[in-house]
C-alpha positions as CSV (number, residue, x, y, z in Angstrom):
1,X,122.8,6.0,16.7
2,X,126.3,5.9,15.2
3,X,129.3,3.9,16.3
4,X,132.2,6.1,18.0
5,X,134.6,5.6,15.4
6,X,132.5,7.0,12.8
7,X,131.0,4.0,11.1
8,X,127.2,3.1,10.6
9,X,127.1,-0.1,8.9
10,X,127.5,-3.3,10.4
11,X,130.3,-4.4,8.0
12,X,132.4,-0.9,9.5
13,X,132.3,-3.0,13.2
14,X,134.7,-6.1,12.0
15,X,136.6,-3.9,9.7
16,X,137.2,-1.4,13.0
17,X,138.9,-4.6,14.4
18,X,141.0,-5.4,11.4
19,X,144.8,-4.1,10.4
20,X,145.4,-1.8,7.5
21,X,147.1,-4.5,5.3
22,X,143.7,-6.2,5.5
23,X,141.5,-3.5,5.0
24,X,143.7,-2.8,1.4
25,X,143.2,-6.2,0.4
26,X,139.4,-6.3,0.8
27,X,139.6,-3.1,-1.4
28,X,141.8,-4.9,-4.0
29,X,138.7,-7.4,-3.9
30,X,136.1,-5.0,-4.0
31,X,137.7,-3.3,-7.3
32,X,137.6,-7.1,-9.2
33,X,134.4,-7.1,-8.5
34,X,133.3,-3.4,-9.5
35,X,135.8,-4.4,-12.7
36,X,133.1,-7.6,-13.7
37,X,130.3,-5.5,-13.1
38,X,131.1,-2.9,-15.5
39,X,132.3,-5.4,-18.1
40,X,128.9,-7.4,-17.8
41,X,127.4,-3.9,-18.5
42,X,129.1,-4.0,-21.8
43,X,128.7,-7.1,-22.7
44,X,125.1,-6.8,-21.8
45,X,124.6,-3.8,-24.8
46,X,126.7,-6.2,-26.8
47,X,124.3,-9.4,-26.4
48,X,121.2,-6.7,-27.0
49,X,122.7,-5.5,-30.6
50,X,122.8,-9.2,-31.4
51,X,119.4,-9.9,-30.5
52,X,118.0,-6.5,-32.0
53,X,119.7,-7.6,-35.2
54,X,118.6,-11.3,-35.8
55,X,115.1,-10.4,-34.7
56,X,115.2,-7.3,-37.3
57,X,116.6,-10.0,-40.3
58,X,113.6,-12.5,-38.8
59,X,110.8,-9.7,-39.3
60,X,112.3,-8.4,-42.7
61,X,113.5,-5.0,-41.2
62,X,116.1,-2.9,-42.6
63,X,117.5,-1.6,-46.3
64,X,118.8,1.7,-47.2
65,X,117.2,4.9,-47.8
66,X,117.8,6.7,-51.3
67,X,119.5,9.9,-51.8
68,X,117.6,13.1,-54.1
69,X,116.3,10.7,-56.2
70,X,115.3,7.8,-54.1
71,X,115.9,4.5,-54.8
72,X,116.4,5.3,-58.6
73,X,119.9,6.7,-58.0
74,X,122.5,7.6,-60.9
75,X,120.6,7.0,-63.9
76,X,117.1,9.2,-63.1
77,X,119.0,12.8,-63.4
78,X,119.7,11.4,-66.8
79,X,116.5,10.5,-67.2
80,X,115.2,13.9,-65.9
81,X,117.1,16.0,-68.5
82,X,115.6,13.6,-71.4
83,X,112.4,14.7,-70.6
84,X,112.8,18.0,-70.1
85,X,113.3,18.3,-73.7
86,X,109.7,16.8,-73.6
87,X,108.2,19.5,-71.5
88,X,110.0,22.2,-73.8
89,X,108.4,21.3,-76.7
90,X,105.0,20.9,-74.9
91,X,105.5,24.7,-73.5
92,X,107.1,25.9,-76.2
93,X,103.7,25.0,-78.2
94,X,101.4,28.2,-79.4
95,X,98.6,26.6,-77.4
96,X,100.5,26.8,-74.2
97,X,100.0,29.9,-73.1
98,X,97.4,29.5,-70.3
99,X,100.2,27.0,-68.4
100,X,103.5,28.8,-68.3
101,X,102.5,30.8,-65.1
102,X,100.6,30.3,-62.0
103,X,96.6,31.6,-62.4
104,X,96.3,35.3,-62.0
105,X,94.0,34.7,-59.5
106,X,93.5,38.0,-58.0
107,X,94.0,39.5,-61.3
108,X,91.2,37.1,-63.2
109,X,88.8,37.4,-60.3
110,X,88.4,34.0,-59.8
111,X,87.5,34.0,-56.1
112,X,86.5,30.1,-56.2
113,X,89.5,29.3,-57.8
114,X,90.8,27.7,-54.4
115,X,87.9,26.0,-53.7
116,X,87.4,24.4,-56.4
117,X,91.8,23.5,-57.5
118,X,93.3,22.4,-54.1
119,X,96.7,21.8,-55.3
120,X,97.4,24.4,-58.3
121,X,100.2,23.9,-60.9
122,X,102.0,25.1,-63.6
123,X,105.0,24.8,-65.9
124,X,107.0,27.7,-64.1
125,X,107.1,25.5,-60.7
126,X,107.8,22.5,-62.5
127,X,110.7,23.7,-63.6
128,X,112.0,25.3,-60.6
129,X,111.5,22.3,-58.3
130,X,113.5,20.2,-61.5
131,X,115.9,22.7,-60.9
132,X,116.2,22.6,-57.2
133,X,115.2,26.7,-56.8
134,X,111.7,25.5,-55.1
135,X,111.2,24.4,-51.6
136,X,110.1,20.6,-52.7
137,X,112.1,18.6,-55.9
138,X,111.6,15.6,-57.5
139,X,112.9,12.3,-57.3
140,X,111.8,10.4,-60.4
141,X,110.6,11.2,-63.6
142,X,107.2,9.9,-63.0
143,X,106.3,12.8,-60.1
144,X,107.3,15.1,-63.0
145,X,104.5,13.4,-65.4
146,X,102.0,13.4,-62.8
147,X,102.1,17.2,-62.3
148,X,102.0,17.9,-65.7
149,X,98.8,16.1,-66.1
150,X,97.8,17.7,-63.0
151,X,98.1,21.2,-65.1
152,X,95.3,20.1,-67.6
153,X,93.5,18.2,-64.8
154,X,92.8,21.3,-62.9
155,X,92.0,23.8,-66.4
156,X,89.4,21.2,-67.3
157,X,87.6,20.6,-64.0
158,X,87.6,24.7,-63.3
159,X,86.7,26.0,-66.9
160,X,83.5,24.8,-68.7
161,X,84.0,21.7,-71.8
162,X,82.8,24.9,-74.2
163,X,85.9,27.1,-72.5
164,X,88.5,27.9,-74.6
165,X,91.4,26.9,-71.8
166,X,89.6,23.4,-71.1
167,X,90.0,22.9,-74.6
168,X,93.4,23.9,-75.0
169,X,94.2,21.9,-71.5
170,X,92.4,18.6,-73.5
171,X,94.4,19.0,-76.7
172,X,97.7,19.5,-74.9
173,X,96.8,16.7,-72.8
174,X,96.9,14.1,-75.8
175,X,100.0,15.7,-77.2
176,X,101.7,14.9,-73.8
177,X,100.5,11.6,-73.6
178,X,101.6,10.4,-76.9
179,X,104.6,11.7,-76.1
180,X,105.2,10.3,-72.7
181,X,104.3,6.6,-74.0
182,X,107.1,6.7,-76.8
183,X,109.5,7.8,-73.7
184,X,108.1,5.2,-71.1
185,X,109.7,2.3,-72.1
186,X,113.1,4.8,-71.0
187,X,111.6,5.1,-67.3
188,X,110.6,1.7,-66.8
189,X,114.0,0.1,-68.2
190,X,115.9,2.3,-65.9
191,X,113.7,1.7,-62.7
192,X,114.2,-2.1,-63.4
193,X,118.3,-1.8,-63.4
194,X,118.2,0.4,-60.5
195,X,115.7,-1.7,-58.7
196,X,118.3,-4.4,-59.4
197,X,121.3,-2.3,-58.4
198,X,119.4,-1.7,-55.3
199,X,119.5,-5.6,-54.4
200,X,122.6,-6.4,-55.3
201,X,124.3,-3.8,-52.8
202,X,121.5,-3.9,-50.3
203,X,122.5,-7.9,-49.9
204,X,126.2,-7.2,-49.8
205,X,125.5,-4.3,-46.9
206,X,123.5,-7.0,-44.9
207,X,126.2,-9.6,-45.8
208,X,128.4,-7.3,-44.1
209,X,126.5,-6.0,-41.4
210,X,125.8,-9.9,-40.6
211,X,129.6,-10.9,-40.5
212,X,130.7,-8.1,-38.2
213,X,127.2,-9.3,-36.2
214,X,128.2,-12.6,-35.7
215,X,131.8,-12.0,-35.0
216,X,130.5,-9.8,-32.3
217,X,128.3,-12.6,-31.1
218,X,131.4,-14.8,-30.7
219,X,133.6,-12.5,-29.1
220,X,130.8,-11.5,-26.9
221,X,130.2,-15.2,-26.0
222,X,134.3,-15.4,-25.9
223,X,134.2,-12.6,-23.0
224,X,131.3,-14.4,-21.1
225,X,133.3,-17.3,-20.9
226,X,136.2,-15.3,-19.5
227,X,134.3,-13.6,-16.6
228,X,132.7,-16.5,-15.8
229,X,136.0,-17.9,-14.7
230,X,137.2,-14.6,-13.0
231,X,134.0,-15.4,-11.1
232,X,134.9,-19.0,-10.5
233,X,138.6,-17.8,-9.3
234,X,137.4,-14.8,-7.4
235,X,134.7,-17.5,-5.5
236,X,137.8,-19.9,-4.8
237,X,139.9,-17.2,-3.5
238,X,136.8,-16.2,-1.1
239,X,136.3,-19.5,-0.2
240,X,140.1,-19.9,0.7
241,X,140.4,-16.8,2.8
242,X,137.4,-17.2,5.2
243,X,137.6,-18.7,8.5
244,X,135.2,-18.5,11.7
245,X,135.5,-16.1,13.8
246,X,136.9,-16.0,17.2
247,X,135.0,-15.6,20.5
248,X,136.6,-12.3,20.8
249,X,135.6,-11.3,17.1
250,X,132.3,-11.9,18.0
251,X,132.4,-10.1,21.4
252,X,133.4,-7.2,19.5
253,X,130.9,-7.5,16.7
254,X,127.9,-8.0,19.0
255,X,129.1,-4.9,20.8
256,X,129.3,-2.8,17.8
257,X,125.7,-3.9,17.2
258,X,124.7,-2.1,20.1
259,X,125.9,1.1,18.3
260,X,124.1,1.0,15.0
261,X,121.2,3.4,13.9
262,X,117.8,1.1,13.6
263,X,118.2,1.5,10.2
264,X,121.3,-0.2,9.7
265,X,120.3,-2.8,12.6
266,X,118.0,-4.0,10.8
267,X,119.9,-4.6,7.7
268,X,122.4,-6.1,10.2
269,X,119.2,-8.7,11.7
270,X,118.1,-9.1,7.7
271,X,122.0,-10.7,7.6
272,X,121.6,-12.9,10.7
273,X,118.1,-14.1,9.3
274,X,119.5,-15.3,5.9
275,X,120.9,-18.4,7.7
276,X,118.5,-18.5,9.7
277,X,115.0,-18.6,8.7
278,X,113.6,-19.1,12.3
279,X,114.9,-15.4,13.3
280,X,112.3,-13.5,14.0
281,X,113.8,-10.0,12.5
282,X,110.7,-7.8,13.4
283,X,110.1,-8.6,16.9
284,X,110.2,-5.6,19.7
285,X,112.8,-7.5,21.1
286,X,115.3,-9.7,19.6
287,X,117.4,-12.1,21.9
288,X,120.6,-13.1,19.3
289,X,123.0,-15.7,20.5
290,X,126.3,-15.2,18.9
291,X,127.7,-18.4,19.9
292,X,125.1,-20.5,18.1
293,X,125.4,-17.9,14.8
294,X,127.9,-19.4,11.5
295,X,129.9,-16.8,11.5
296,X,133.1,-16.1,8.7
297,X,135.8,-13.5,8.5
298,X,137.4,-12.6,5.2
299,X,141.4,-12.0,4.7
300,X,142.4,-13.0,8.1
């Protein structure tokens, strides 16, 4: 059931009894402590991207992702246009004829084709995915290599040893390779100084990330200090402005008990209880004496 004047929690009977001017300061109170509950929020999210971090440093996490090329960076597209003049002169040979152009499948009649080459290639998509016009591109030189010798892989595992492509895939083969060993030595320096490159600025990013970390750490631990003494002031200030309640006070408040819904009687008993650990809060009938209860009023 709900009081008369419109309340229906117990705190709403000793506030019904209270002036205005009293009523605004226990709202000024309220909002000091709404105010430290949202800043412990923050600094809550705060204290969690600390941890996150030092457990991510402890466990080795982290680094940078590459761009197009990876983690080779400036120096592969370089490298990339160097060895296209490799694969010109291996296309332009007379023997190259079979590899400029996807099989003619349909047109050849080679209806195992796809069973037996899973992943066809040819010159013509190498060069559009070096130029960027196919749906996939590469990022070093060496994915460039491998599909190359993918080219003659699949001519010589389809067509016969006695077949004039498998030959012609075998003897391009070795021209590649010789090739690709005079230019390695390229690759490989390159991949060294950009694995190297890659260190260097990886350690200055954590370097940074780690001093803006740790700054946040003590500024965090700054804050925690401050709201720990808001708390210590706001406790003094409580502690200052209670006093006992009258007889009356308590005549009125054990009246406005009467009123409550059993909902928020029982929240009211659950009160009562804390201080009190003999209360029995569930019984059918509860006998509550409240002379012999410790009773306080805030902001008299």
């Amino acid at each position: 059931m709900t009081p008369a004047n419109g309340a229906s929690a117990p705190e709403a009977v000793v506030e019904a009894a209270l002036p205005p001017e009293v009523e605004s300061e226990a709202d000024a109170f309220q909002r000091q402590v709404d105010d430290l509950v949202s800043k412990t929020d923050v600094l809550e999210r705060q204290v969690n991207e600390v941890v996150d971090f030092y457990d991510g440093k402890k466990h080795g996490s982290g680094g940078r992702k590459g761009g197009r090329y990876g983690a080779y960076g400036r120096g592969m597209p370089d490298l990339m246009r160097q060895f296209g003049v490799i694969l010109r002169e291996i296309t332009d040979d007379k023997d190259s004829w079979p590899f400029r152009e996807p099989v003619d499948v349909v047109g050849l009649q080679l209806h195992d084709y796809y069973k037996i080459i899973t992943k066809p290639m040819d010159f013509s998509t190498i060069q559009n995915k070096m130029e960027g016009k196919d749906v996939t591109t590469y990022k070093n030189v060496r994915e460039i290599c491998a599909d190359v010798r993918l080219i003659f892989a699949n001519a010589m595992k389809y067509n016969d040893d006695e077949n004039i492509v498998h030959l012609l895939a075998k003897s391009l083969l070795e021209k590649f390779e010789e090739k690709w060993q005079q230019f390695l030595p390229k690759v490989e320096s390159e991949e060294k100084r950009q694995k190297e490159e890659e260190s260097k600025g990886l350690l200055a990013t954590n370097s940074s990330r780690e001093a803006a970390i740790a700054k946040l750490a003590k500024d965090t631990d700054d804050e925690l200090n401050q709201i720990n003494k808001q708390l210590e002031e706001l406790r003094k200030m409580v502690v200052h402005r209670c006093r006992k309640m009258t007889t009356d006070e308590k005549r009125k408040l054990g009246a406005g008990l009467c009123h409550l819904s059993p909902e928020d009687l029982n929240k009211a008993l659950e009160i009562v209880a804390q201080d009190n650990p003999s209360f029995q809060t569930k019984a059918e009938e509860v006998d509550l004496d409240m002379d012999a209860q410790v009773m306080f009023c805030l902001f008299p």
